[in-house]
C-alpha positions as a printed NumPy array, in Angstrom:
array([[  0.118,  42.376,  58.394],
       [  2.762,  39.907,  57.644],
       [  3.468,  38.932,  53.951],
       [  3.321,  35.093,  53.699],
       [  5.282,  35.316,  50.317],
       [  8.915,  35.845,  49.062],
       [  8.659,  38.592,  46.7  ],
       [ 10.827,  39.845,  43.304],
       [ 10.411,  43.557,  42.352],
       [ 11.621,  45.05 ,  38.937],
       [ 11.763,  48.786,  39.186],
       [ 11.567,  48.617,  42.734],
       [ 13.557,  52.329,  42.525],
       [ 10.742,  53.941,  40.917],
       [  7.767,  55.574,  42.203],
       [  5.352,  53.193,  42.31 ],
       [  8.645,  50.564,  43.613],
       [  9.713,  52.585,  46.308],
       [  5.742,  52.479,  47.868],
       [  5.699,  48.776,  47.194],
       [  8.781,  48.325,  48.919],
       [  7.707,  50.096,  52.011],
       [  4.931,  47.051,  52.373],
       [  6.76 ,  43.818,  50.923],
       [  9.885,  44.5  ,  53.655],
       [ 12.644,  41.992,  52.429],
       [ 11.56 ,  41.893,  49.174],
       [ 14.268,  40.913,  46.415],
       [ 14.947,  43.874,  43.654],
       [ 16.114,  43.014,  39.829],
       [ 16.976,  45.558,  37.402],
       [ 15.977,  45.346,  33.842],
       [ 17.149,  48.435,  32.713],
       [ 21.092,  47.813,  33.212],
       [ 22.928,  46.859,  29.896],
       [ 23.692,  43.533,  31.864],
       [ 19.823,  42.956,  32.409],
       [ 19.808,  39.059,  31.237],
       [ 22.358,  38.407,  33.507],
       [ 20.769,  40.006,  36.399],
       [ 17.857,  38.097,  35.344],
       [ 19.69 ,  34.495,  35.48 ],
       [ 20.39 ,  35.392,  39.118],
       [ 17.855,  36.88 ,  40.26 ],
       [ 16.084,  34.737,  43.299],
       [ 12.958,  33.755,  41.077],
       [ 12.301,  30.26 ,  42.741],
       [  8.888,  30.323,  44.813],
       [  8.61 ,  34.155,  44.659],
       [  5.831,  36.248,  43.658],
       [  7.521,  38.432,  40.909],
       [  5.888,  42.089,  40.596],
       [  7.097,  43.721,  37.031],
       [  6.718,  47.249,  37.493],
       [  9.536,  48.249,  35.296],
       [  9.252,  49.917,  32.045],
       [ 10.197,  52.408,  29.557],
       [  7.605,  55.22 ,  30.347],
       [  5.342,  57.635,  28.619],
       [  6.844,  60.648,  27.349],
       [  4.698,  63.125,  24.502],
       [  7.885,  63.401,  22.75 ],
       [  8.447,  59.746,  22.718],
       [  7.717,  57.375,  19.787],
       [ 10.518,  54.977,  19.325],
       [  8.266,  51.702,  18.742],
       [ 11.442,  49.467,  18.797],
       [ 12.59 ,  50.964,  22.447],
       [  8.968,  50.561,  23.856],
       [  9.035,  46.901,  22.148],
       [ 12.321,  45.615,  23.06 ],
       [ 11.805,  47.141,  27.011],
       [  8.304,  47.247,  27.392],
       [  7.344,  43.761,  25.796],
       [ 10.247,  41.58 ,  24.702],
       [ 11.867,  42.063,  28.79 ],
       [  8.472,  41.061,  30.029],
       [  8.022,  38.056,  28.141],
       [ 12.113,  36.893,  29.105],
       [ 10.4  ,  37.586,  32.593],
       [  7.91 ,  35.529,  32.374],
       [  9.383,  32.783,  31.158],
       [ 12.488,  32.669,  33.076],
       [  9.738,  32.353,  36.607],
       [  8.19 ,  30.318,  35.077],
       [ 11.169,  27.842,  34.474],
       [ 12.34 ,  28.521,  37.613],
       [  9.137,  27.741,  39.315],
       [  8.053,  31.661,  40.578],
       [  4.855,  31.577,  42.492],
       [  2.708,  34.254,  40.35 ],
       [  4.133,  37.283,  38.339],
       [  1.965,  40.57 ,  39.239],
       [  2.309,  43.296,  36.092],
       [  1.678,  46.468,  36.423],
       [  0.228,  47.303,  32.917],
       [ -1.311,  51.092,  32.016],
       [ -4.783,  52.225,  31.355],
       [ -3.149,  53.622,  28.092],
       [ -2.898,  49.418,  27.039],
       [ -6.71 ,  49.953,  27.014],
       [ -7.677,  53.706,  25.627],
       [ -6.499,  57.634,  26.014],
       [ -9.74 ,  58.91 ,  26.746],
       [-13.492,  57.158,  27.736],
       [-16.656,  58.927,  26.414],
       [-19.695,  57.395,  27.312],
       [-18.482,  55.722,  30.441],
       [-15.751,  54.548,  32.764],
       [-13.896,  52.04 ,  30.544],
       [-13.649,  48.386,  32.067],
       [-11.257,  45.826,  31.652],
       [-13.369,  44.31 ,  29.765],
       [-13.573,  46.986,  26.76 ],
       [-11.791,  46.268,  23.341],
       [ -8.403,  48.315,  23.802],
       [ -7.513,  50.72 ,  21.21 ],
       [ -4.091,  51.934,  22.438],
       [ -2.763,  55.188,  20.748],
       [  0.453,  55.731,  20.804],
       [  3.857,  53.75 ,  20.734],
       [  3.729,  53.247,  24.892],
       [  0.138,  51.936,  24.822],
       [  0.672,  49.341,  22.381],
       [  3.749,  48.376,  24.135],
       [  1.584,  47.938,  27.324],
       [ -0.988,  45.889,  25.878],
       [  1.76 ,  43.944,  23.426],
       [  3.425,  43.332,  26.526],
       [  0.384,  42.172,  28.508],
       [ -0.443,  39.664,  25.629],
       [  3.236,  38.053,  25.363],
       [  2.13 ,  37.04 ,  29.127],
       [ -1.213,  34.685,  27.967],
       [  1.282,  31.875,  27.244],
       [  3.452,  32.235,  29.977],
       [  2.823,  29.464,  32.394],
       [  2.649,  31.   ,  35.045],
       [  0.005,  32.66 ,  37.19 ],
       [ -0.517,  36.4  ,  35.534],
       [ -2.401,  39.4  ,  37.198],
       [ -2.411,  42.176,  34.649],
       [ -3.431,  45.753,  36.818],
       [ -3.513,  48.975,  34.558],
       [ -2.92 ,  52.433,  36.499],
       [ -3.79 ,  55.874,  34.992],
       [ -1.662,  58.347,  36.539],
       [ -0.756,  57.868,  40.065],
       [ -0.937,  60.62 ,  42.416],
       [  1.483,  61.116,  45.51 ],
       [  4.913,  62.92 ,  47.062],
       [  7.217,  62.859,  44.434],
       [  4.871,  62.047,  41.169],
       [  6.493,  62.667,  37.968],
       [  5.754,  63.494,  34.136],
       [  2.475,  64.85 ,  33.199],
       [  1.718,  65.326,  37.259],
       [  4.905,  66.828,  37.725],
       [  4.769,  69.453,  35.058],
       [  0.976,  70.257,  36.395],
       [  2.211,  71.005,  39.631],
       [  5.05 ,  73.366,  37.886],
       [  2.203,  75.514,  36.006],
       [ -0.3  ,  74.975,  39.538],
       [  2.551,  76.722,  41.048],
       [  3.445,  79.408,  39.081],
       [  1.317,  83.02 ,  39.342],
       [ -0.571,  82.569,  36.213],
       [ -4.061,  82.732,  35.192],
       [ -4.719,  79.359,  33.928],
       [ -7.362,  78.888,  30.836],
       [ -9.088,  75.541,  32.452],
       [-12.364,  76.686,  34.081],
       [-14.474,  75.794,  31.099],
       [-13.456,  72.143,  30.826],
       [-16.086,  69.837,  32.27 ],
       [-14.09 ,  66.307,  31.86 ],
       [-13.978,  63.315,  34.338],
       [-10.06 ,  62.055,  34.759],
       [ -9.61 ,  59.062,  37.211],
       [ -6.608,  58.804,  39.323],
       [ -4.818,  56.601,  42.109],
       [ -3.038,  57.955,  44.978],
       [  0.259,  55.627,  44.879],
       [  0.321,  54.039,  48.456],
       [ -3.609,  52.799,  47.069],
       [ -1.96 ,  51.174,  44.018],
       [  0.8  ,  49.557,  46.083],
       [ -1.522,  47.818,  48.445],
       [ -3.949,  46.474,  45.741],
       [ -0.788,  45.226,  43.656],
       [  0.508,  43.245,  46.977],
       [ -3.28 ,  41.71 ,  46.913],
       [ -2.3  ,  40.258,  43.668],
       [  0.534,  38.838,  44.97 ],
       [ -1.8  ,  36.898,  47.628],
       [ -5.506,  36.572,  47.165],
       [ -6.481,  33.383,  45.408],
       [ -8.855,  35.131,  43.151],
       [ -6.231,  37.453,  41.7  ],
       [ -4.612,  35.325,  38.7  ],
       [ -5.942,  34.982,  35.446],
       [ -7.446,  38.908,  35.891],
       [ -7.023,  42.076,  34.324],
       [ -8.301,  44.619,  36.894],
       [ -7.684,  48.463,  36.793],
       [ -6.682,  50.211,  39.971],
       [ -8.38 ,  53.856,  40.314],
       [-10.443,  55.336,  42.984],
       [-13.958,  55.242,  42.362],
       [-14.166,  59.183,  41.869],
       [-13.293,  61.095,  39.09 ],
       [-11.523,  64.915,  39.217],
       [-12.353,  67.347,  36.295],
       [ -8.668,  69.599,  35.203],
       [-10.074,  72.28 ,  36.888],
       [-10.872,  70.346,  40.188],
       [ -7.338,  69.432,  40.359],
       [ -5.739,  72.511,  39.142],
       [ -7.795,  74.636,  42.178],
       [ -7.029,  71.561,  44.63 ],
       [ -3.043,  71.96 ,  43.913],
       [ -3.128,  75.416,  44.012],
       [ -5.18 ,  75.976,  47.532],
       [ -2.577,  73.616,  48.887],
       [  0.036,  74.894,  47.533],
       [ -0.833,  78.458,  49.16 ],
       [ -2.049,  80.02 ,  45.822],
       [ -4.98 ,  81.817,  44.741],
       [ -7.208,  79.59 ,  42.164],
       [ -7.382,  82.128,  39.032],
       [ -8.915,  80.539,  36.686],
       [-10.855,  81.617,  33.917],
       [-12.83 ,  79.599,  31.028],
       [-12.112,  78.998,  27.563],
       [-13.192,  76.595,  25.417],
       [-11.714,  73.296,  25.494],
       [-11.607,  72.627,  21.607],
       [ -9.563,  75.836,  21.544],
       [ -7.809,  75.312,  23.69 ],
       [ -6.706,  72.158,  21.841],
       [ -6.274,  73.735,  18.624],
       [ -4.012,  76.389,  20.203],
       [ -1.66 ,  73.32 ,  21.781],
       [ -1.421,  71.879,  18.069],
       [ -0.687,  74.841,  16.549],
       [  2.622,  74.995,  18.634],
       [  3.206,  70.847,  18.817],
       [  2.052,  70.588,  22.343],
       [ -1.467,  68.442,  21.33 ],
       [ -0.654,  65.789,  22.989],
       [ -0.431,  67.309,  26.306],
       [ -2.868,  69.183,  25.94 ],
       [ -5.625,  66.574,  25.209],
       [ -5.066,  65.006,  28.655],
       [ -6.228,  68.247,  30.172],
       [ -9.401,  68.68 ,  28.65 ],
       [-10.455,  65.155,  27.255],
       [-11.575,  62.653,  30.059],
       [-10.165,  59.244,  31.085],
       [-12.479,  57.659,  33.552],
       [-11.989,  53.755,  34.732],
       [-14.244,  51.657,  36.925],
       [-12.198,  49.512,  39.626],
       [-15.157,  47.047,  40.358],
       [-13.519,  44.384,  39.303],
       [-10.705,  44.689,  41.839],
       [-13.161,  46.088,  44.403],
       [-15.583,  42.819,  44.233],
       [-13.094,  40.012,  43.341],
       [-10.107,  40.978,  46.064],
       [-12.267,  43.387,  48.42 ],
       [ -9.817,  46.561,  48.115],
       [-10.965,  49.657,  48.124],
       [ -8.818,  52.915,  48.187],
       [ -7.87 ,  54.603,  51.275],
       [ -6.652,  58.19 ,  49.995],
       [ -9.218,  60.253,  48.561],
       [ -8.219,  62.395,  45.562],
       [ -8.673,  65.861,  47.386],
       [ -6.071,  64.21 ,  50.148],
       [ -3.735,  62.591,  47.609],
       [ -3.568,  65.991,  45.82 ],
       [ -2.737,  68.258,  48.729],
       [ -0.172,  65.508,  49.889],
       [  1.811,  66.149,  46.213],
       [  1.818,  69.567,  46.255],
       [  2.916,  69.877,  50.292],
       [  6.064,  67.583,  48.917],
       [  6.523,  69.837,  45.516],
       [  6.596,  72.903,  48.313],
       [  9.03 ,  71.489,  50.483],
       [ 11.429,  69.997,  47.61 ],
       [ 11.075,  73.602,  45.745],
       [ 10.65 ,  76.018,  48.444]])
């Protein structure tokens, strides 16, 4: 279908960019993470555009530098913001984190609705950032991701794949916890209805499939596509945390047995999308490209 908007992309070379790209042919590309960035900003074609912010300084374990997350995370988006909306942008689409919200749900999917409690230096960067836009003026669709499956996914799916694809026995059969994903081509198209649908602005929605995966789901589902035997064997998740901690590796750890499950009604009822990849498919389709890329 034809898109009826000019359109501004920040991080347009990252993963999540490169998808969006393939859909919003034409679209304009800015760079915020050049040294040069305000310039790039005062020429960037901002007039009538929708203006999708996917840049950021990402998640890392090892990073907590609260001044970097601030100064890219939140103090670029609210320049953003403010430049379109001086310049007379359309909308500005950002594409926040479930992290702005929480690091785990317990009794339930977490809404967009749900008091955030960010944990760590990126999460409060997220939702800082998302909160510098409330007095933008300026149309504002805030959509948090969790982690974003698809060819070429990096970080904490990238270093799964790694031990999915090694010959190890892997400890994760007795962990019984609900993690929500989004396959990245799924994210891209429900960003691009933000750009367009007249009931987008003003909304926080999160983008996920409807399904959850437990660690062990997605551990077995990497490794029968990658050509590997499942082998895995149980033991217990709060030991399996302890161990992590023991060595500094907690924090990766906790994502692996601890669950993070969102409900995408919101964006389901108010702009109709629905995913099109189902997790099992998304899955198989990242580890067929970590097989070809790594032989």
């Amino acid at each position: 279908m034809p898109v009826s908007f000019s359109a501004l992309v920040t991080g347009a070379g990252g993963f999540v960019g490169r998808a969006l790209a393939r859909i919003l042919p034409g679209s304009a590309a800015l760079s915020l993470g050049a040294d040069d960035w305000e310039e790039r900003l005062a020429a960037a074609p901002l007039e009538g555009a929708v203006v999708f912010h996917l840049a950021a300084r990402v998640h890392a374990p090892a990073d907590r530098d609260e001044a970097a997350f601030q100064h890219d995370n939140v103090e670029k988006t609210r320049r953003l913001a403010e430049e379109a909306a001086r310049r007379g942008a359309r909308r500005l689409v950002f594409l926040s984190s479930i992290k702005a919200q929480a690091d785990e749900s317990r009794e339930r999917a977490l809404r967009p609705e749900d008091p955030p409690a960010p944990t760590d230096a990126y999460g409060r960067s997220k939702l800082a950032a998302e909160r510098s836009l409330a007095s933008a003026h300026l149309p504002i669709v805030v959509v948090r991701a969790p982690l974003v499956l698809g060819a070429g996914a990096k970080g904490n799916l990238k270093s799964l794949l790694a031990l999915a694809d090694s010959a190890w026995p892997l400890p994760f059969a007795g962990i019984t916890n609900r993690r929500s994903f989004v396959q990245v081509d799924d994210l891209a198209r429900l960003l691009m209805a933000c750009g367009e649908h007249p009931a987008a602005p003003g909304r926080t929605l999160i983008a996920s499939h409807p399904d959850a995966m437990s660690t062990p789901q997605l551990v077995a589902s990497l490794r029968r596509a990658l050509g590997r035997p499942e082998r895995l064997f149980a033991v217990p998740p709060k030991l399996l945390e302890s161990a992590a901690a023991a060595i500094g590796q907690g924090e990766r750890m906790r994502p692996l047995t601890r669950s993070l499950e969102c409900d995408p009604g919101e964006a389901v009822s108010r702009l109709g999308w629905s995913p099109r990849v189902g997790l099992e498919e998304a899955a198989q389709e990242m580890a067929r490209a970590w097989r070809e890329a790594h032989g």
